[in-house]
VMD Tcl script that draws the C-alpha trace (Angstrom):
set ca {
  {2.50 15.72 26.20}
  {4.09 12.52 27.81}
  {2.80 10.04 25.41}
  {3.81 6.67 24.88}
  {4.19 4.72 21.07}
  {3.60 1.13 21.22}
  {3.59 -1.01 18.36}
  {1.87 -4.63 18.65}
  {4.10 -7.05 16.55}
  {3.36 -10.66 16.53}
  {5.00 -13.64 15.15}
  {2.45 -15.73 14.11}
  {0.00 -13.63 11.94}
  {-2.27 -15.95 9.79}
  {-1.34 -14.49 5.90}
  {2.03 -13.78 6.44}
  {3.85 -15.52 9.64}
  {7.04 -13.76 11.17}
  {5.87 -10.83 9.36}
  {7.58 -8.38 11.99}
  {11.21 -9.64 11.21}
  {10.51 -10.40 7.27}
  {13.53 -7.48 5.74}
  {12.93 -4.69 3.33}
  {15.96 -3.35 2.17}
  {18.36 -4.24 4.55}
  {16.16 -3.56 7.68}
  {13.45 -5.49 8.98}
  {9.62 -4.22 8.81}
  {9.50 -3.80 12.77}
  {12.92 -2.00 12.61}
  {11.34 0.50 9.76}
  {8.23 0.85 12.08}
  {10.28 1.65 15.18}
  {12.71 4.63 13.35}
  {9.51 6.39 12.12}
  {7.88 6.21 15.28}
  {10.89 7.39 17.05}
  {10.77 10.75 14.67}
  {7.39 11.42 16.30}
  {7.04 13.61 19.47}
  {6.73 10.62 21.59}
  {7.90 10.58 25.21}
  {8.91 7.09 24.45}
  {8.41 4.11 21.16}
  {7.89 0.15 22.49}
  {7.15 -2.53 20.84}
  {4.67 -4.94 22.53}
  {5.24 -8.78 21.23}
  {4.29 -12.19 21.82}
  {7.67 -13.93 20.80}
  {11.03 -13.91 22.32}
  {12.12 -13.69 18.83}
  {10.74 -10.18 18.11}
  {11.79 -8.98 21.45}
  {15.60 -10.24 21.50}
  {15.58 -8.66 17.79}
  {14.23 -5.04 18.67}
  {16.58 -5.11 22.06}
  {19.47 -6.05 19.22}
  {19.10 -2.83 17.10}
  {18.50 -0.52 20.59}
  {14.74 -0.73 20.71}
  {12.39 -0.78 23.70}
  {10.65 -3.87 23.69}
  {8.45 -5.99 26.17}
  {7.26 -9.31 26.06}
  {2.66 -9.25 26.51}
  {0.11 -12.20 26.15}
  {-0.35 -14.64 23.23}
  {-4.23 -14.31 24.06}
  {-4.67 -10.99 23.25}
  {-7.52 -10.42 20.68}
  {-6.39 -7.46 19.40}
  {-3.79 -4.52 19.21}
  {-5.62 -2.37 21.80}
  {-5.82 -4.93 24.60}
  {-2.19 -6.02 23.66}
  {-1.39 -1.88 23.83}
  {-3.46 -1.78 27.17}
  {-1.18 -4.49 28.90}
  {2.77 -3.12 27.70}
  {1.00 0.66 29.47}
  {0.48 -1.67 32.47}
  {3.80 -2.91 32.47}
  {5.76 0.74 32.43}
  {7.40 2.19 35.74}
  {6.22 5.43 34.53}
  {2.68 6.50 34.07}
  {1.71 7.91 30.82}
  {-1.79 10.09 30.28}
  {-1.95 9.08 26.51}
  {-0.97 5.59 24.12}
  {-0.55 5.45 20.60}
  {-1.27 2.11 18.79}
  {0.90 2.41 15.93}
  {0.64 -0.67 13.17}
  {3.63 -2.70 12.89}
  {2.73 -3.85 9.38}
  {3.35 0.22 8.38}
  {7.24 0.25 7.50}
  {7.13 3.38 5.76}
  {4.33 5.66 8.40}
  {5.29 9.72 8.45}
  {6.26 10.33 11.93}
  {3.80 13.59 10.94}
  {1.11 11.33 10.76}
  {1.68 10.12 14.59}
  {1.71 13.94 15.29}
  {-1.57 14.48 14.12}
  {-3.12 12.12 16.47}
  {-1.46 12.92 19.13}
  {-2.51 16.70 18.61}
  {-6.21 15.70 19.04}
  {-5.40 15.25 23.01}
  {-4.32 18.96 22.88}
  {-8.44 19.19 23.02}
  {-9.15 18.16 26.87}
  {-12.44 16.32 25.90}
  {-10.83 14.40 23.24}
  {-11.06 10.47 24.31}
  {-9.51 8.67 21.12}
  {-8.42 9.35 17.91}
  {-7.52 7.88 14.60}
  {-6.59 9.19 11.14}
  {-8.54 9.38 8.06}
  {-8.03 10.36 4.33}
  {-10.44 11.69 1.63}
  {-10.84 8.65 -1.40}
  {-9.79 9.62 -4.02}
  {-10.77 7.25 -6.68}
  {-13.86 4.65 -7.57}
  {-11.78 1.56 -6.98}
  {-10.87 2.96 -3.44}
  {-14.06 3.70 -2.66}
  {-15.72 0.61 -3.11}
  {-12.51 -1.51 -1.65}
  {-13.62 -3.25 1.27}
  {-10.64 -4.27 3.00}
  {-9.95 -0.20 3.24}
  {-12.59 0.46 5.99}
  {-14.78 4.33 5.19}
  {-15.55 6.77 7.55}
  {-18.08 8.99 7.94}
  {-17.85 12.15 10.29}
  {-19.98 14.99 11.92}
  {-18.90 18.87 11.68}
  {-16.72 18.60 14.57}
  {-14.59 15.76 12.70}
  {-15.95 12.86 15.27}
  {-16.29 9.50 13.89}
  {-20.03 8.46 13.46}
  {-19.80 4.90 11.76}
  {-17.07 2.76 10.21}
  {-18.26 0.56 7.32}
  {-16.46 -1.55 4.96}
  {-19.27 -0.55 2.37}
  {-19.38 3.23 1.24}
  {-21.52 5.44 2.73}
  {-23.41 7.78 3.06}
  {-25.42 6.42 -0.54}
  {-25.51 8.86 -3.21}
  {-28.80 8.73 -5.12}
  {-29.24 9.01 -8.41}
  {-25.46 9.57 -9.04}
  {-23.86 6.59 -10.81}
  {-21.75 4.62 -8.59}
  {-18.58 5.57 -10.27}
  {-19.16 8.94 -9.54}
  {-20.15 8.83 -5.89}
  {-16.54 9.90 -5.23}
  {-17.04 13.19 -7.02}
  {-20.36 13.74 -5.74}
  {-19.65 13.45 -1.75}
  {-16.64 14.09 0.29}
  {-15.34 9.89 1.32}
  {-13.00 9.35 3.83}
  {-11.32 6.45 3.83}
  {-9.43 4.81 7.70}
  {-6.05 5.02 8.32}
  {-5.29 2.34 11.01}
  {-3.54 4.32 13.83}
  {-5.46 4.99 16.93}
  {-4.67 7.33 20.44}
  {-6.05 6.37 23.56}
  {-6.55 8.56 26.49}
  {-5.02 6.37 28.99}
  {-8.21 5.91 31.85}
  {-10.43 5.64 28.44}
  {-8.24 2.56 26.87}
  {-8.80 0.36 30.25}
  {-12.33 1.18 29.65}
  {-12.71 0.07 26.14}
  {-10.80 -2.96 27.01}
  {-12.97 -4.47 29.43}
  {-15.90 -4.16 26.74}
  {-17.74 -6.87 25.07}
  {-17.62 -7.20 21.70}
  {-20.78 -5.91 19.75}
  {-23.40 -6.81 17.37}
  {-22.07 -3.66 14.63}
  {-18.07 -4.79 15.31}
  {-19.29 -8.68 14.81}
  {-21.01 -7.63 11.54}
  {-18.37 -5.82 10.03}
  {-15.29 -7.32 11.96}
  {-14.04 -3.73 12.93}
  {-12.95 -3.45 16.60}
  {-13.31 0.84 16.53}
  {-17.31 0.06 15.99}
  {-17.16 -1.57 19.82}
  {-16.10 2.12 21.05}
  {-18.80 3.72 19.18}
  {-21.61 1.52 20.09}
  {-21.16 1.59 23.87}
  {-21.47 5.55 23.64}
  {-17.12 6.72 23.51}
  {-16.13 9.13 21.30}
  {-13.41 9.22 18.30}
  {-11.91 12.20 16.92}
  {-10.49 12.00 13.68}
  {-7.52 13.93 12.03}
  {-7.37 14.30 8.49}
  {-4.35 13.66 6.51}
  {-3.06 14.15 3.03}
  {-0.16 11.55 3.18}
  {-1.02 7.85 1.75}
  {0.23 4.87 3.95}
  {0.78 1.13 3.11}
  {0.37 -1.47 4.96}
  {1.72 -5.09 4.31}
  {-0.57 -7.74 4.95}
  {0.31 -10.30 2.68}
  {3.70 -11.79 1.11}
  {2.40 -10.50 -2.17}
  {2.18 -6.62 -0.75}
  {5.63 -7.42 0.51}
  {7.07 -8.16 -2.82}
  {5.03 -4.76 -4.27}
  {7.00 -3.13 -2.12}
  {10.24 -4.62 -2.86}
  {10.02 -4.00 -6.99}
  {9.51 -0.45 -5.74}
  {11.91 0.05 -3.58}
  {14.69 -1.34 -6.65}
  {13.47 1.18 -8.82}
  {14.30 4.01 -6.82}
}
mol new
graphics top color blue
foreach p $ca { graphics top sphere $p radius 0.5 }
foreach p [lrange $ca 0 end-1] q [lrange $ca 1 end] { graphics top cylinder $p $q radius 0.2 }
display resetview
């Protein structure tokens, strides 16, 4: 399928500023992010920025890069304007998080494999909780999906509510899936959803995908088994770090 990998990367994110070019190991994150995604069966890996610094650094290393807005609200409309800006015409994008050094190229596979369905108009990984504490972490949005694996609501709050389980066992009671940031777009649908208004569910829990679902478009999900991590803060960064040494 001739589908196109663009990672957003910019410079001045509010927790953790130049995040894109901070190192790990002897690479930098956006570096990591660009390998991986060039593992994937991508027709092509870009990196969509808002600072000449990110861009002359990706062109350094042999990366495609191209320079997009500093008024972009989000990943998707910054995604939506680097597909505008290729010669070639694509029929699918994948948003894939530059704050993910260390995503399986598998795990870009598996959303792209939802398009091999005709009807399918986005998609996004997801991954059963495992644990209490997981559960009931709200910076790790939950999922909940119908029989034909199609997102139905995004919450930061657990859900569906198990009654008269104890909370710590909701986890063993019901099936949880938790989000895993990545999302596909069907080209034609992704300058659809970018021309929406934001909406009263994404206001209230401050998650974009919730937009899509409220004006009536459709996200598959993909499930996978593989645990991702993704550095928001300096303080993840140095987690990472002390793990890295001990290996």
């Amino acid at each position: 399928m001739d589908i196109l990998g663009i990672i957003p990367a910019r410079f001045g994110s509010t927790r953790f500023p130049g995040k894109p070019l901070t190192e790990i190991k002897g690479k930098s994150m956006i570096q990591r992010v660009y390998e991986q995604a060039s593992k994937a069966n991508l027709a092509k890996v870009l990196v969509a920025t808002d600072d000449q610094r990110i861009l002359e650094h990706v062109q350094a290393f042999g990366g495609n890069a191209v320079m997009t807005s500093s008024h972009h609200q989000s990943g998707t409309d910054r995604c939506f304007e680097a597909y505008q800006l290729q010669e070639t015409l694509f029929s699918y994008v994948i948003n894939i998080q530059g704050d993910e050094p260390f995503i399986k190229p598998e795990q870009i596979d598996l959303v792209a494999d939802c398009f091999r369905k005709p009807a399918t108009q986005l998609a996004t990984l997801i991954k059963e909780v495992k644990s209490h504490e997981e559960l009931f972490n709200v910076n790790s949005p939950k999922v909940i999906v119908n029989l034909a694996k199609e997102a139905l609501y995004f919450s930061r709050q657990p859900i569906p509510y198990c009654r008269n389980v104890p909370i710590e066992d909701w986890h063993l009671q019901h099936t949880y899936y938790k989000h895993i940031g990545i999302y596909g777009y069907r080209t034609d649908i992704l300058e659809q959803i970018t021309q929406l208004p934001p909406s009263g569910l994404e206001l209230a829990e401050s998650l974009e995908q919730l937009r899509w679902l409220e004006h009536g478009f459709r996200i598959s999900t993909a499930v996978t088994t593989l645990e991702t991590f993704g550095i928001d803060t300096p303080e993840d960064l140095l987690k990472v770090q002390a793990a890295l040494a001990e290996d």
